[in-house]
DRENMAR-559422 format. One record per residue (C-alpha): residue number from 1; x, y, z. Coordinates in Angstrom, 3 decimals. Layout:
<bamars>
    nr         c1         c2         c3
   NUM          X          Y          Z
...
</bamars>
This chain:
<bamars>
    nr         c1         c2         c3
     1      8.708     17.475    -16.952
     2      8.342     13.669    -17.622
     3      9.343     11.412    -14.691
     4     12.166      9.160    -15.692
     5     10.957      6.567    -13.275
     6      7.073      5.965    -15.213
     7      9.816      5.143    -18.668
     8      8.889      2.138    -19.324
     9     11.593     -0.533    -21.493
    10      9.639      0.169    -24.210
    11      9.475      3.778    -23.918
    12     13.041      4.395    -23.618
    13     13.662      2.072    -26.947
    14     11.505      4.437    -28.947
    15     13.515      7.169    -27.169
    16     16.574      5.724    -27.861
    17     15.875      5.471    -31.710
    18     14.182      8.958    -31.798
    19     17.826     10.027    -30.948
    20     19.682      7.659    -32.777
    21     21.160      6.373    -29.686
    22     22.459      2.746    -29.796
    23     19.745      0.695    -29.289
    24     21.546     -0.922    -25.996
    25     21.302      1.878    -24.300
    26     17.557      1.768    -23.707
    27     18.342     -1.073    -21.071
    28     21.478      0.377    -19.845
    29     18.802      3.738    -18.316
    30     16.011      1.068    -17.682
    31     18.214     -0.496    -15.306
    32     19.635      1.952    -13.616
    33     16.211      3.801    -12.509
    34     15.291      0.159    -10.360
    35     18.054      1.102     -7.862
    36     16.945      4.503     -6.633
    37     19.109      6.753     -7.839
    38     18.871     10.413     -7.267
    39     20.874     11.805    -10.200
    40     21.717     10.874    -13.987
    41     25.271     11.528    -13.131
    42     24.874      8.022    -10.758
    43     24.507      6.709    -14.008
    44     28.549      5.755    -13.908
    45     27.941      3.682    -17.564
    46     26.129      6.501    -19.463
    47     28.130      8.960    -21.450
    48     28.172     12.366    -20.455
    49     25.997     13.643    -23.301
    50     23.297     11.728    -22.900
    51     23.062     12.058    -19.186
    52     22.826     15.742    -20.327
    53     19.960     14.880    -22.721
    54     18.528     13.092    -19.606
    55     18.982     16.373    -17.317
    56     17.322     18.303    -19.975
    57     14.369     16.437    -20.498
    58     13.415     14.046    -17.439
    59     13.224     14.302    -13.644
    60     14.198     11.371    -12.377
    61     11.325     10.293     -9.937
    62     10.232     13.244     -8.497
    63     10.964     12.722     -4.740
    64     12.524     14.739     -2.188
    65     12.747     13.181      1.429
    66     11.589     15.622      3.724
    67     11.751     13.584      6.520
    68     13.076     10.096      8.029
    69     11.902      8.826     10.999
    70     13.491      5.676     12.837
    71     11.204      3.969     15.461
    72     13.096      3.229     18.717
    73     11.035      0.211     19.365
    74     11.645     -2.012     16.297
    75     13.683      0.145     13.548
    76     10.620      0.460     11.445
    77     11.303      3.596      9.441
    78      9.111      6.402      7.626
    79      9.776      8.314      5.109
    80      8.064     11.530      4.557
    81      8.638     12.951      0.589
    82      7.494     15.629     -1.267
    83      6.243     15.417     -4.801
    84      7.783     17.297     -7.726
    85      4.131     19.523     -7.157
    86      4.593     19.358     -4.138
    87      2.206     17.067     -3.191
    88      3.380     14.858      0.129
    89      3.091     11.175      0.813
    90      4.742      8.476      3.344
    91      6.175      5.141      3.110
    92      7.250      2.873      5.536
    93     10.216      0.101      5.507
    94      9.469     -2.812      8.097
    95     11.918     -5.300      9.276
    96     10.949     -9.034      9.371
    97     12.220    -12.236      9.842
    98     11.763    -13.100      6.375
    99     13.256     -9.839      4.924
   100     12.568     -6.061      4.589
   101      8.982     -4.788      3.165
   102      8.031     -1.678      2.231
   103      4.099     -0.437      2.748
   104      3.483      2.658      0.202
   105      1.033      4.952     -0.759
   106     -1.347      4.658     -3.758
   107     -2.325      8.192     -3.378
   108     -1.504     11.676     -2.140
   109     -4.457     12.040      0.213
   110     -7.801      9.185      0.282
   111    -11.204     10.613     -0.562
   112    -12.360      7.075      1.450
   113    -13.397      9.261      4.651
   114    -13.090      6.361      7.491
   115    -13.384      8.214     10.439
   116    -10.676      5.975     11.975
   117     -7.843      6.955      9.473
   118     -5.634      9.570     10.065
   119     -5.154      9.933      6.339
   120     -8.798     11.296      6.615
   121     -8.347     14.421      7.925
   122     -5.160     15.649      5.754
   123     -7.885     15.820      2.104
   124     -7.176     14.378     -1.360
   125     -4.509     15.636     -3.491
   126     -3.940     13.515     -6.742
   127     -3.430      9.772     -7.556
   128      0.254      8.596     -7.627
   129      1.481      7.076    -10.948
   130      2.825      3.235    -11.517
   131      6.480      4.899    -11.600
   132      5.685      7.127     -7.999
   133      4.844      4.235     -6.605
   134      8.147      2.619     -7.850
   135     10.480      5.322     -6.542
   136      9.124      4.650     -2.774
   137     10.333      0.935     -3.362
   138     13.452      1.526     -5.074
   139     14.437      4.898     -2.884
   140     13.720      2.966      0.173
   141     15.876      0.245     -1.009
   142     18.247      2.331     -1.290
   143     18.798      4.098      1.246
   144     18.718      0.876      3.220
   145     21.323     -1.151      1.579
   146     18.842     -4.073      1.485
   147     16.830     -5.950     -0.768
   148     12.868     -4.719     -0.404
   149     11.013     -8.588     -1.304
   150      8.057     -7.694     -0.115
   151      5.330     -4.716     -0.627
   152      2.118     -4.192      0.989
   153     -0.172     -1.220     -0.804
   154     -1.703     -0.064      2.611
   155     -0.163      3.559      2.786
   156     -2.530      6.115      2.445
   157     -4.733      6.210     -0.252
   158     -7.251      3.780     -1.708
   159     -5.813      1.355     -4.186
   160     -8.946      0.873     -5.767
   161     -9.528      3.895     -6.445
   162     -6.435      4.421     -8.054
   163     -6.881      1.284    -10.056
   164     -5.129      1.136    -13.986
   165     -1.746      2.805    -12.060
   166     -1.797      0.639     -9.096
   167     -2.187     -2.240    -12.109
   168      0.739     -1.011    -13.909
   169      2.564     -0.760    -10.491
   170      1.847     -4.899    -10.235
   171      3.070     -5.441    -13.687
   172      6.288     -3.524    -13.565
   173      7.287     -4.503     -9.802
   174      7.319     -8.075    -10.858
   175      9.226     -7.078    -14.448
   176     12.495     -9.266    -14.107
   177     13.915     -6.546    -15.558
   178     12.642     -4.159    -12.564
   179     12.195     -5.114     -9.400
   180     11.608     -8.202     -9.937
   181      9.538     -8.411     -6.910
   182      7.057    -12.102     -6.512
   183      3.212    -10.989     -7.365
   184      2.845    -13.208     -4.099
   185      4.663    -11.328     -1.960
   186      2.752     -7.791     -2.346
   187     -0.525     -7.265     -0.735
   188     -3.380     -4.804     -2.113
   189     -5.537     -3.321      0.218
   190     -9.122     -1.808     -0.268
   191    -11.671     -0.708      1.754
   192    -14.245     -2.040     -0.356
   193    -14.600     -0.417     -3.768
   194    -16.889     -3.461     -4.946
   195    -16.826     -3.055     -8.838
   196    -13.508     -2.185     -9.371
   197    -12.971     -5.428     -6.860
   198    -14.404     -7.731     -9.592
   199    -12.305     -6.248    -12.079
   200     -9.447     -6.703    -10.152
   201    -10.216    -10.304     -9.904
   202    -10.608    -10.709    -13.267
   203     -6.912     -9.655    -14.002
   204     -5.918    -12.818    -12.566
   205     -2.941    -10.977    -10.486
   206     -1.718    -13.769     -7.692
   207     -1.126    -11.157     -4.925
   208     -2.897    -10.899     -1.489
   209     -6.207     -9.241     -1.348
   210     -6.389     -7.304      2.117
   211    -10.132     -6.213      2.395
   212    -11.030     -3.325      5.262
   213    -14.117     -4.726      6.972
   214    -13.763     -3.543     10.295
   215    -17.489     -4.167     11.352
   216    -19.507     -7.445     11.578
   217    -22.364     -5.527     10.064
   218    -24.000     -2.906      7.879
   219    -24.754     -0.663     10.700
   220    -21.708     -0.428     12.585
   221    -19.336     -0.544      8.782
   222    -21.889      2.659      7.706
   223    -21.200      4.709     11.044
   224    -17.111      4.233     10.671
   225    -16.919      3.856      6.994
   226    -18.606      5.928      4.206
   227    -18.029      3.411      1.472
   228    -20.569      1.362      3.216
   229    -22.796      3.385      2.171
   230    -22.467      2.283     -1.443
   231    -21.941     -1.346     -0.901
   232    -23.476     -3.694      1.625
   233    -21.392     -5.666      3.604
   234    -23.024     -8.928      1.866
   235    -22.311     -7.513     -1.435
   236    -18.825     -6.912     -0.497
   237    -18.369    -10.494      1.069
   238    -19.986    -11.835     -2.322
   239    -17.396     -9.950     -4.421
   240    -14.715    -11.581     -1.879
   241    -15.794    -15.247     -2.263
   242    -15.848    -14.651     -6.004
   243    -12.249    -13.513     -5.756
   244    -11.063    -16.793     -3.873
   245    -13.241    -19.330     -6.215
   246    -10.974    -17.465     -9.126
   247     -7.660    -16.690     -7.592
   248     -7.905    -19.721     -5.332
   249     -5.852    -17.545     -2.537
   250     -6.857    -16.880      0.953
   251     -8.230    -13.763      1.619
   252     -7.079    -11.671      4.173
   253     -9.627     -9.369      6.052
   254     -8.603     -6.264      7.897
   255    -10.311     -5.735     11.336
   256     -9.681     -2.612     13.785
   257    -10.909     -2.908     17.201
   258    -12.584      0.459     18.719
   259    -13.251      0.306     22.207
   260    -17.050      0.178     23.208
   261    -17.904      0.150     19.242
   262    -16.575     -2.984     17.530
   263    -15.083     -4.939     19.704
   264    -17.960     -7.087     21.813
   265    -18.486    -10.823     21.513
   266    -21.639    -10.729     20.208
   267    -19.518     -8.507     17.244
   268    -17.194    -11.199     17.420
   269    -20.043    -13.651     16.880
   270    -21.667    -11.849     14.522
   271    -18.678    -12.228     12.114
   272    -17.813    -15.511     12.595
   273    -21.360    -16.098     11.382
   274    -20.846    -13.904      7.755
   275    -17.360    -15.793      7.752
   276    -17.838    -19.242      7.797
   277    -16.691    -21.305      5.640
   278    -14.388    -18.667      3.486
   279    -10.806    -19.135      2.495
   280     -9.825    -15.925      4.867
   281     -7.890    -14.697      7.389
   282     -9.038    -12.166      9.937
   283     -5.770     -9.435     10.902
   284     -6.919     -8.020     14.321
   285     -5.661     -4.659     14.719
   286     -5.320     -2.998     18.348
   287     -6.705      0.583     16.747
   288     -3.721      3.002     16.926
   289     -4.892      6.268     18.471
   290     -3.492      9.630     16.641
   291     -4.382     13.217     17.482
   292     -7.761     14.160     16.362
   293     -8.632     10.560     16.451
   294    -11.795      9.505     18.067
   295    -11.792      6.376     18.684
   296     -9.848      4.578     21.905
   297     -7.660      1.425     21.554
   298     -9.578     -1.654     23.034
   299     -7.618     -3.472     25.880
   300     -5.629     -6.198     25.324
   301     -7.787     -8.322     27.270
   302    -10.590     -7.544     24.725
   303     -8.631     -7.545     21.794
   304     -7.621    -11.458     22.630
   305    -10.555    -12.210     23.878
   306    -12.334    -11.613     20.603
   307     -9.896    -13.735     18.783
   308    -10.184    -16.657     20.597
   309    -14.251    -16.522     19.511
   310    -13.404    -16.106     16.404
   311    -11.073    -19.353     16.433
   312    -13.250    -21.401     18.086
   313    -15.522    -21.098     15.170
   314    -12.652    -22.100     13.002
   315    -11.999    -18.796     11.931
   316     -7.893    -18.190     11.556
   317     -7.609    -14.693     12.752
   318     -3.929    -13.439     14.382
   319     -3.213    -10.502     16.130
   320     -0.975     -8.364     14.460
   321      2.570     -7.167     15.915
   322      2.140     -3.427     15.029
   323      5.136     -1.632     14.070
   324      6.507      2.109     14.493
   325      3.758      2.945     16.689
   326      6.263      5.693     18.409
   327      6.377      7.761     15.020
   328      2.964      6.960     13.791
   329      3.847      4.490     10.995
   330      1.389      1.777     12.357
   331     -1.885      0.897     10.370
   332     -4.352      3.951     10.187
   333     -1.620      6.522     11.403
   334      0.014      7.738      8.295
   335     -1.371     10.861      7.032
   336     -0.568     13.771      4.102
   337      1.567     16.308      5.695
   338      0.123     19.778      4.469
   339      2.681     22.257      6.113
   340      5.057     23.504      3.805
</bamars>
């Protein structure tokens, strides 16, 4: 069955006219579908007999929450749904000064391999469609009574590798006539998926580029991060530097800190070196620990420590606040549920 929610305006006008429906009444379902609704019978403005022809013929995302979890520390909340094949993904809603943002997944699963994701370990089960991805904005909207302004595409699965749906997803959450969601305020991540990174560019999207680097160099990037293997960490830094000269936006630069591995001045050094000189910003990320993981959270003292050489080689790099830590919604902790 078709997902109501991957109906685009266009879509329903041709299946408006198909059933010699008024021609308004492609908008009137369009609109509806952008505030999470779980039924066609929510659809208060939509005579009965087409919300039957609705019934018979669409789901309307596909999502079942399985489980919500509320984080005692900060209110960060993840949701845990189920797929219409039963496929299992998670989202998280964070709460910040400058309004609610939702981080969602890309795909059910990441066939990525970094040995310090927790997604790693749970397989790969499909890609998520523009509309999936949708439905984890509007549901969570939802369900929270608030306006969701911002999205980050960090959830689990590569974006990248996901790449003309997570496109469509861009297009669509900016529609007015969706979301209407600022291109500025969502965030793409990848761990480094260097050709489709050029293409990317070359869409001319304004949103925020979030690269995975994790490593200062080849070596270390290879041992935690099987992409590496295909692209060099100068290659990928190129492909970056192109992206700035054309989007003229900062990049931002992901970078987990893994006791003993990672986390060293001269590491610290090292990437100031590669770094200078680019539009960028370097996230530090205290590594979140999760069962099976094996890596071990650097201290504090480390963690700040390598910031402050990275600064004083006018490098902007910021510690980030993680969220949700207490029910494993913090960066690198979501994973695909398998149990039934």
């Amino acid at each position: 069955m078709k997902l109501m929610i991957d109906m685009t305006l266009e879509n329903w006008q041709s299946w408006a006219v198909a059933r010699n429906l008024p021609a308004y009444r492609a908008p009137q379902i369009h609109q509806w579908l952008k505030r999470g609704i779980t039924t066609v019978d929510e659809m208060t403005n939509i005579p009965k007999s087409i919300r039957e022809l609705l019934r018979a013929e669409f789901l309307i995302d596909g999502l079942t929450v399985e489980h919500k979890f509320v984080s005692a520390l900060d209110q960060t909340t993840k949701y845990v749904f189920r797929l219409h094949d039963g496929n299992v993904i998670e989202s998280v809603l964070m709460h910040y000064k400058h309004g609610q943002s939702v981080c969602i997944s890309s795909q059910a699963g990441c066939k990525m391999g970094c040995t310090f994701c927790a997604s790693t370990g749970a397989g790969f089960g499909r890609n998520l469609s523009r509309g999936e991805m949708l439905a984890q904005v509007a549901r969570i909207a939802a369900d929270s009574g608030e306006r969701v302004g911002h999205v980050v595409i960090m959830g689990i699965g590569e974006p990248m590798d996901n790449y003309n749906e997570v496109v469509r997803f861009l297009r669509a959450a900016n529609d007015p006539q969706g979301l209407n969601i600022s291109l500025r305020h969502i965030s793409v991540s990848t761990c480094g998926l260097v050709p489709e990174m050029l293409k990317f560019t070359d869409e001319g999207l304004p949103v925020t580029l979030s690269v995975s680097l994790h490593a200062p160099n080849d070596q270390i990037r290879q041992s935690i991060m099987p992409i590496a293997q295909n692209h060099s960490i100068d290659e990928l830094l190129r492909a970056c530097r192109r992206h700035i000269e054309h989007s003229g936006r900062r990049i931002s630069f992901e970078y987990s800190l893994f006791a003993g591995v990672n986390d060293q001045p001269e590491h610290a050094k090292e990437l100031a070196i590669r770094l200078k000189g680019m539009l960028c910003h370097v996230n530090l990320i205290p590594a979140n620990e999760f069962e099976g993981g094996q890596f071990q959270q650097s201290s504090r003292r480390q963690v700040e420590n390598f910031q402050q050489i990275l600064e004083r080689a006018g490098i902007n790099a910021t510690i980030r606040r993680e969220l949700g830590s207490d029910i494993n919604a913090a960066c690198g902790q979501l994973r695909r549920r398998l149990e039934a």
